[in-house]
N, C-alpha and C positions, 0 to 999 in steps of 0.2 A: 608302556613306553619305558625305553633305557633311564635309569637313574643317573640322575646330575647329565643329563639331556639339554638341547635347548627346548626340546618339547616338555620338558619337566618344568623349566623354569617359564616359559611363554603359558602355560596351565598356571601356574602357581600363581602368577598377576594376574592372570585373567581372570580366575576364581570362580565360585559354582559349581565347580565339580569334585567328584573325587576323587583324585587319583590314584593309582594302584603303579607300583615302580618296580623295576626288573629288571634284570644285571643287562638286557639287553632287549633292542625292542621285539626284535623275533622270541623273544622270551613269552613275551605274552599272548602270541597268535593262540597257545594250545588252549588258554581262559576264555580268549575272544569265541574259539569255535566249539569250547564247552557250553557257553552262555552266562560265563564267570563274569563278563565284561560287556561291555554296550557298546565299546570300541575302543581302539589303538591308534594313536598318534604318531606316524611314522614316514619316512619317507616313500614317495613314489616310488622308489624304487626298490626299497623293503618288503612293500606290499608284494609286487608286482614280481617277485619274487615266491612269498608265500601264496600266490594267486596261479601263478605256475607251476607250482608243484602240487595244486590241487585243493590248495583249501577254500571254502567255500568263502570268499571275501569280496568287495567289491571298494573301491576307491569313490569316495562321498564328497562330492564339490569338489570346486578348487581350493589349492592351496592356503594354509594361513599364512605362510612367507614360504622361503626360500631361502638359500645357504648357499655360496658356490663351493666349486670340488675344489680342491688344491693337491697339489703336492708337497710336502716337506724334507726340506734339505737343511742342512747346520751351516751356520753362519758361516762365512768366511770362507764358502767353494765357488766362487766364481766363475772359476770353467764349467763345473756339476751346471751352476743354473743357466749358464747358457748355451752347454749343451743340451738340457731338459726343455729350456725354450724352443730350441730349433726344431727338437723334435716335436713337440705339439703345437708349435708352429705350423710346420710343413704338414701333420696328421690332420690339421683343421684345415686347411689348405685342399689338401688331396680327397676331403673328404673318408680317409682312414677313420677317424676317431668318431665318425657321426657311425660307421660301417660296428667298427665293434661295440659301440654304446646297444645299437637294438640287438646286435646279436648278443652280449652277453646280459642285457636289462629289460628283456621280454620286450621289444619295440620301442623302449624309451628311448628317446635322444637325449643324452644329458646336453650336449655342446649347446642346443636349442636357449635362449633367453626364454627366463619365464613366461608365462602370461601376463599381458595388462593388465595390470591393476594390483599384480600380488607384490607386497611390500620384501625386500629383504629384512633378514633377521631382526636387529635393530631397529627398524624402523617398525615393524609392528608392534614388536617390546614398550617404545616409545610412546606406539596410538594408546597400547591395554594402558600403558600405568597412565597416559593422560585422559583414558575414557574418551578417548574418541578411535579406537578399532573399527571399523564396520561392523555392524551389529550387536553393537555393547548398546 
């Protein structure tokens, strides 16, 4: 997994393992498919990536959490964010933004809500350090 990750820190409370850290998480696909590694931490959509371009991977359960996407603009452009609104406004709207999610994330939908049950980021961070995660 990428270093100073939330998958680095969400590992690191959880504890039991070892982690091995990499300037990036596609960093470590090449260990994973040596058998350097027992597995990689990473987003669906990372995977699903390295899984399209042929390497031998599979995605294992559901999520530990979830993160939403954002976009980032500097304080104080007000027009910027509500022009950027309108646009992914109207793109989830039309249906655009579900259109190029699977076309460029190997069938993923990112627009889609998680799954039931999977916590966002925080809120899993929260179960591990109170030892109550699922399956702690």
């Amino acid at each position: 997994m990428g270093t100073a990750t939330t998958y680095e820190a969400f590992l690191q409370a959880e504890g039991g393992v070892t982690i091995a850290s990499y300037d990036t998480d596609a960093d470590a696909f090449p260990d994973l498919k040596n058998g350097r590694l027992d597995g990689v931490m990473t987003a669906d959509l990372t995977a699903s990536e390295a899984i399209a371009g042929g390497s031998p991977f599979e995605l294992s359960g559901k999520p530990y959490y979830y993160e939403e996407l954002a976009a980032a603009i500097r304080q104080g452009e007000p027009d910027l964010k509500a022009l950027l609104d309108y646009a992914i406004d109207g793109m989830h709207k039309d249906g655009t933004l579900t259109k190029l999610s699977e076309k460029w994330y190997h069938g993923f939908d990112t627009t889609k809500a998680p799954a039931q049950g999977v916590p966002g980021y925080d809120d899993a961070l929260k179960m591990v350090e109170q030892g109550t995660y699922p399956g702690q």
